[in-house]
C-alpha positions in Angstrom: -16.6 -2.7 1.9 -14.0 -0.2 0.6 -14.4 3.6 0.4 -15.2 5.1 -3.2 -12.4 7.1 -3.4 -10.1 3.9 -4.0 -12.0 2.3 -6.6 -12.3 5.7 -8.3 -8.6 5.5 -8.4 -8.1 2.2 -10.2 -10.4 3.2 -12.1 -10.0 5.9 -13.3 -6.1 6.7 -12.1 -5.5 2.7 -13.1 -7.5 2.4 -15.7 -8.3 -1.1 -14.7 -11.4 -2.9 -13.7 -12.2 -2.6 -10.3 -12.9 -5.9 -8.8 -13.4 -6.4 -4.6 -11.8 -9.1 -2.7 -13.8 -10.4 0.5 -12.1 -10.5 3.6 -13.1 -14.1 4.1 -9.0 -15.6 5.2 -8.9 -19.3 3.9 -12.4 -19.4 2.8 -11.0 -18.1 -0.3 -7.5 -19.9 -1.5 -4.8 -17.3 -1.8 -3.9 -19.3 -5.0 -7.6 -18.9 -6.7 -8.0 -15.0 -5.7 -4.1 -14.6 -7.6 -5.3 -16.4 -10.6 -8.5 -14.4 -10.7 -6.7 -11.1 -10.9 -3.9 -8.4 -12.7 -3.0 -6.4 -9.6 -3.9 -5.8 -6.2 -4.8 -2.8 -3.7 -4.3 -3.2 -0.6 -6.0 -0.1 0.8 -6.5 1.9 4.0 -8.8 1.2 7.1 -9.9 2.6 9.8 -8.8 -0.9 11.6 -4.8 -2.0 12.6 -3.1 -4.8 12.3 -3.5 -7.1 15.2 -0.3 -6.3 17.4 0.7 -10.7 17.9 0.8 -10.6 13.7 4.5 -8.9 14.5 5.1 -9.7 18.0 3.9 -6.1 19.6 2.2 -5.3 22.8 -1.3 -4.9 23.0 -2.7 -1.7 22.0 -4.1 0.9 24.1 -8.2 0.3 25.1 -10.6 1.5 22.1 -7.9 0.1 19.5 -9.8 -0.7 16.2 -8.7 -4.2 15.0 -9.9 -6.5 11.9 -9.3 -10.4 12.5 -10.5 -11.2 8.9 -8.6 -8.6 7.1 -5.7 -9.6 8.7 -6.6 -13.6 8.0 -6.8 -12.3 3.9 -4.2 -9.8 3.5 -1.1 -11.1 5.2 -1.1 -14.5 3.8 -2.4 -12.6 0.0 0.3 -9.9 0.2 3.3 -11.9 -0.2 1.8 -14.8 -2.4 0.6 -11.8 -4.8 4.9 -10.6 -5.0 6.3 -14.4 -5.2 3.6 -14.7 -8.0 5.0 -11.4 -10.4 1.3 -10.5 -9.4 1.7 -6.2 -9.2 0.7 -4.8 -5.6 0.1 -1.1 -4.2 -0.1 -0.9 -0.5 -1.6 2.1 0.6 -1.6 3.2 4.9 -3.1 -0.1 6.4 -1.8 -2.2 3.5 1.4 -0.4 3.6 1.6 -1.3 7.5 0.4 -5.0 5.9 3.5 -4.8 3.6 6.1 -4.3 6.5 4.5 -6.6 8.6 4.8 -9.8 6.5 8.4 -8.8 5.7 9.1 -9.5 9.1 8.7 -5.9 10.4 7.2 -4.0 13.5 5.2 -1.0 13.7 4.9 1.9 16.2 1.1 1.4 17.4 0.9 5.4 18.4 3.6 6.8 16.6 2.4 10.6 18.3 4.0 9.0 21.6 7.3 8.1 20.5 9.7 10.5 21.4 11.1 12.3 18.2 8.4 11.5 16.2 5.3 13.8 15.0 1.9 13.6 15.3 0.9 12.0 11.9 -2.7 12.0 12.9 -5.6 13.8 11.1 -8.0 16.3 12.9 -11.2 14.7 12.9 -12.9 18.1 13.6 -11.3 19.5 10.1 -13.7 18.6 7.1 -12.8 15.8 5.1 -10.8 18.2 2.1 -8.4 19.7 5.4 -8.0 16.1 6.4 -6.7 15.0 3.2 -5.1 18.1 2.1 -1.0 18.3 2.3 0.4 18.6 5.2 4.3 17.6 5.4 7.0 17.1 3.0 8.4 13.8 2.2 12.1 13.2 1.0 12.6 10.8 -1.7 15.7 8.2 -2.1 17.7 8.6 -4.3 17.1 6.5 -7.8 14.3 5.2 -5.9 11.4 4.0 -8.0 9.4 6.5 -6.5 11.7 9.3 -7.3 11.5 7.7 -11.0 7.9 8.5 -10.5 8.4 12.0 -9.7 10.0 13.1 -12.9 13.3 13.2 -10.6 12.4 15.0 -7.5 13.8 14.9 -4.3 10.9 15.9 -2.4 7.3 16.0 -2.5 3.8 17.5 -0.7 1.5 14.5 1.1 -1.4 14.0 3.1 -1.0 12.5 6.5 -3.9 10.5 8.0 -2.5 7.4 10.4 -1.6 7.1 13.6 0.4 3.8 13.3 3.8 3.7 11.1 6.8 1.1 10.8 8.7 0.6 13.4 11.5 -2.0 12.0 11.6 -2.2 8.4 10.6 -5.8 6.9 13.7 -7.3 5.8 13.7 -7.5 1.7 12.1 -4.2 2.0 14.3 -0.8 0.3 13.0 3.1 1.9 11.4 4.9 -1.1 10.6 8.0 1.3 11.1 9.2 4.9 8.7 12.4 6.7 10.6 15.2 8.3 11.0 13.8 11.6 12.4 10.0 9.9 9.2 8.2 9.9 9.3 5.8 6.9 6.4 7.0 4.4 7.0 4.7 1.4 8.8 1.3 1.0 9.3 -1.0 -2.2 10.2 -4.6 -2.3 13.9 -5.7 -3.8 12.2 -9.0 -5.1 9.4 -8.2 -6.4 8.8 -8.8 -10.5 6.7 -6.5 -10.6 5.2 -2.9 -9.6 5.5 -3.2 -5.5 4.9 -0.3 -3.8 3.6 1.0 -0.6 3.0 4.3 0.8 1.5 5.3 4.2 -0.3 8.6 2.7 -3.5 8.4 0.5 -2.5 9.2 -3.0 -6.1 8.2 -4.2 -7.8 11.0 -2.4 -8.4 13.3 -5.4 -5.7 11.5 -7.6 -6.3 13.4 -10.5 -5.4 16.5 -9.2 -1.8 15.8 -8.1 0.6 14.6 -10.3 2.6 12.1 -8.2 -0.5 10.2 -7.3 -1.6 10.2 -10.7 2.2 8.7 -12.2 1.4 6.3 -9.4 -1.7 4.8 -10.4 -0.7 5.1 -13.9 2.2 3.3 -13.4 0.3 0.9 -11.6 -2.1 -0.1 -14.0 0.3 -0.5 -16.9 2.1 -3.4 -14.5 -1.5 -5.1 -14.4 -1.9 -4.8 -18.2 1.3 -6.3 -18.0 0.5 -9.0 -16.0 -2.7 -9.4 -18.2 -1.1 -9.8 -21.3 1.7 -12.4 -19.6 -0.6 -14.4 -18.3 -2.9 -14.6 -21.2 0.4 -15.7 -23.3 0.3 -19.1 -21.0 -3.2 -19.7 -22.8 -1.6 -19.9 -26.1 0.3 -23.1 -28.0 2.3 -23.3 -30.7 0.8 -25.2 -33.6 2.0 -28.5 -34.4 4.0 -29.2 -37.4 
């Protein structure tokens, strides 16, 4: 299952057809699920990456994990960028995104010295969780700074308590926190729209108007996508 507020965003941020992708790993060819689809969402979870997917140590007792997820994401991610097949990554998928590019992530970034606690208050209602609560720098001619209108800095939510670690090679900074922490990344390769952020830009999307450029910009790289791909369908006559 995925949480309402995502497919809210496609469609209604996207404008797109919200379609949900099983985490059933080989089950599903990576090549079949591509060709099915405009764009993908790699979203958030309460789950992590398995620590062995990027050669960590295992986490601390109680850690959340999701075999299957991992089994359908990491092979799907990369596939979907190769392919010109648009991708946002958003927290989990964002950790996804670094992961498959070869990168590490800190498994409790609160307990690495120089580093702030990123971590929600679970005893806050659900609009304090997801309200703003650091600054983000952007880079410089950055395609998220693009998105911005310009800005160098911006207001987001902050709701993990995993983050990267080593940046996936092939990978370019689109925004750091206060204390470093990587917040958004963008792939040099990619084709197409590939972006992934560790905040939650769909939580109330409409109201802010970075996470709205987002989706929007989002969903015009599907349409894109669409309309390339539908081309392939078509022959010239024959004189």
């Amino acid at each position: 299952m995925v949480g309402e507020k995502y497919i809210a965003a496609i469609v209604d941020g996207a404008k797109a057809l919200a379609m949900l992708v099983p985490a059933l790993g080989e089950r599903q060819p990576t090549d079949d699920v591509l060709a099915a689809v405009d764009g993908l969402l790699f979203t958030g979870s309460y789950s992590n990456v398995e620590p062995y997917r990027y050669g960590g140590e295992p986490d601390e007792p109680g850690a959340v994990y999701d075999a299957a997820r991992d089994a359908t994401a990491l092979p799907l991610l990369p596939a979907a960028i190769v392919a010109g097949v648009p991708v946002l990554a958003i927290c989990r998928g964002f950790q996804e995104m670094n992961v498959v590019f070869g990168g590490t992530l800190h498994q409790s970034v609160h307990a690495v010295p120089g580093l702030h606690d990123h971590r929600e208050n679970n005893e806050d209602s659900v609009e304090l969780q997801y309200a703003p609560s650091h600054s983000i720098s952007l880079t410089r001619g950055g395609l998220l700074q693009r998105l911005a209108g310009g800005a160098d800095q911006a207001r987001v939510n902050s709701l993990h308590g995993q983050g990267i670690a080593r940046l996936g090679a092939g990978l370019a900074i689109e925004a750091r926190a206060p204390d470093g922490l990587i917040e958004a990344v963008s792939v040099r390769s990619a084709r197409r729209f590939a972006l992934g952020l560790q905040w939650h830009p769909e939580w109330r999307h409409a109201d802010d108007a970075l996470s709205s450029a987002i989706f929007s910009a989002f969903g015009n790289a599907c349409r894109e996508r669409m309309r390339d791909k539908a081309g392939h369908f078509v022959t010239s006559p024959t004189a």
